[in-house]
C-alpha positions in Angstrom: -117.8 -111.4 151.5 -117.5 -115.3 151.1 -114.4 -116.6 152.4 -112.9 -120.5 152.6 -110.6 -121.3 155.3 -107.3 -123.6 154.7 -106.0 -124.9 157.2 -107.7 -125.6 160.7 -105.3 -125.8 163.3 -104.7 -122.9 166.0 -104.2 -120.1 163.6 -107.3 -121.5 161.7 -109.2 -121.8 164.6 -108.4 -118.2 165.7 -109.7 -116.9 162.2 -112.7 -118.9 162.4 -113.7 -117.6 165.9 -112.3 -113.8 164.8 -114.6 -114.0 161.7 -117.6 -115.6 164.0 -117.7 -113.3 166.6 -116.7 -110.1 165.0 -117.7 -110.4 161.3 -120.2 -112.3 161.4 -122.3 -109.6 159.3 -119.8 -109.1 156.9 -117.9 -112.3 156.4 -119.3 -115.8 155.6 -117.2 -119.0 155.9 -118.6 -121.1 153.2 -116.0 -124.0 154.0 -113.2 -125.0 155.2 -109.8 -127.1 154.7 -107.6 -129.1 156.2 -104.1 -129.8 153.7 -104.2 -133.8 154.6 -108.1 -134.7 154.4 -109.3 -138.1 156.2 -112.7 -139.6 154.9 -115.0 -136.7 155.6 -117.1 -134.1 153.8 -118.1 -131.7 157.3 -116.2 -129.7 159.6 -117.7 -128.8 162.9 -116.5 -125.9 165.1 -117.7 -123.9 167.8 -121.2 -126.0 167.1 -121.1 -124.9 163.2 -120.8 -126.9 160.6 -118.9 -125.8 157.7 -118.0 -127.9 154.6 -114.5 -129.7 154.0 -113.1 -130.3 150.9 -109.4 -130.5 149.4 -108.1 -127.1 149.4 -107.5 -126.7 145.4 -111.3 -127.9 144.9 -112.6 -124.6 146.9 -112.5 -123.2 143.5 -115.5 -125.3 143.2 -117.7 -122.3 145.3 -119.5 -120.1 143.2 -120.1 -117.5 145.6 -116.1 -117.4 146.8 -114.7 -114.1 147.1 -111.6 -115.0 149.0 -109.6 -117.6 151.0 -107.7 -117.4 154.2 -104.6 -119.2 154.2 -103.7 -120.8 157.5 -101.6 -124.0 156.7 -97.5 -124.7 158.0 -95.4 -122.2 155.2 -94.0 -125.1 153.8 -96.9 -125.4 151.8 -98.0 -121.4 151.3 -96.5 -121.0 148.4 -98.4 -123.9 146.4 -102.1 -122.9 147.8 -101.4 -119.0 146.7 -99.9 -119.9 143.7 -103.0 -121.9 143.0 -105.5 -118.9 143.9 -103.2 -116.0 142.7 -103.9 -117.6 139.0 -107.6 -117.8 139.7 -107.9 -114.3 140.8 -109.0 -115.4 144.4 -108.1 -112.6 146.9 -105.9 -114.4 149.7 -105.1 -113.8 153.1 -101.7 -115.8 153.9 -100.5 -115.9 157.6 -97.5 -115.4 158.2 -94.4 -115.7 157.0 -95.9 -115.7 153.1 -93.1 -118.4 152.4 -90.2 -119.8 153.7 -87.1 -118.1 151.1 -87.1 -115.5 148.9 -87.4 -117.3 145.9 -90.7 -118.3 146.5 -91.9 -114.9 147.6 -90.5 -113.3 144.7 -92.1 -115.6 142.2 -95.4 -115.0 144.4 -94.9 -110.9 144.2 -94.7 -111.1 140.5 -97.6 -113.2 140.2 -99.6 -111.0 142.0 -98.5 -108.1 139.8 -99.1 -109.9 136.6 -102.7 -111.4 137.4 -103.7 -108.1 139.8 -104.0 -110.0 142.5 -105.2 -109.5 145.7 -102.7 -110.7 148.7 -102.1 -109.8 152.2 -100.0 -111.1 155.1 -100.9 -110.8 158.6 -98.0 -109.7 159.3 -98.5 -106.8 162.7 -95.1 -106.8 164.2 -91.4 -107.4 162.5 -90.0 -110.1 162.6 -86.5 -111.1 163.0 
């Protein structure tokens, strides 16, 4: 399973070393993303590099079977939105967005495309 990575900060980093050390046989990163890009085209982590691109161009990957996102929830809703209309299978940290507006319009998306979502959500939340 071919995953892409947005967003590289601690939660990022956390499913990056999760992946590496524990799914390594069954999970590939084939890049990653960080939402506000300077002038590069590598990431490097944990002594690996992995490529960097703008997250809506990850679409670009052939071989993508999902993406992980990991970015502030400010901006969750525009990256799934992106991917739920492509038919990528997502992973979105939690929360999945900041109102229930948003969420709403993202739960009916994923009904009417058949997508694939999850939230990592493991305990509630007040």
């Amino acid at each position: 399973f071919n995953v892409a990575i947005i967003g590289v900060g601690n939660w990022g980093k956390n499913y990056i070393s999760t992946i590496e050390n524990s799914f390594s046989k069954k999970i590939k990163i084939v890049a990653v993303s960080k939402f506000n890009l300077k002038k590069k085209n590598l990431y490097s982590l944990n002594n690996k590099i992995y490529s960097l691109v703008k997250w809506n161009e990850l679409i670009k990957f052939k071989e993508l079977d999902g993406i992980i996102i990991a970015t502030p929830p400010d901006s969750h809703f525009q990256i799934a939105k992106y991917y739920i209309k492509r038919n990528i299978n997502i992973l979105i940290e939690k929360p999945v967005c900041l109102n229930y507006t948003q969420t709403k319009k993202l739960f009916n998306l994923t009904k009417k495309y058949k997508a694939v979502v999850l939230v990592n959500h493991i305990h509630l939340l007040s």
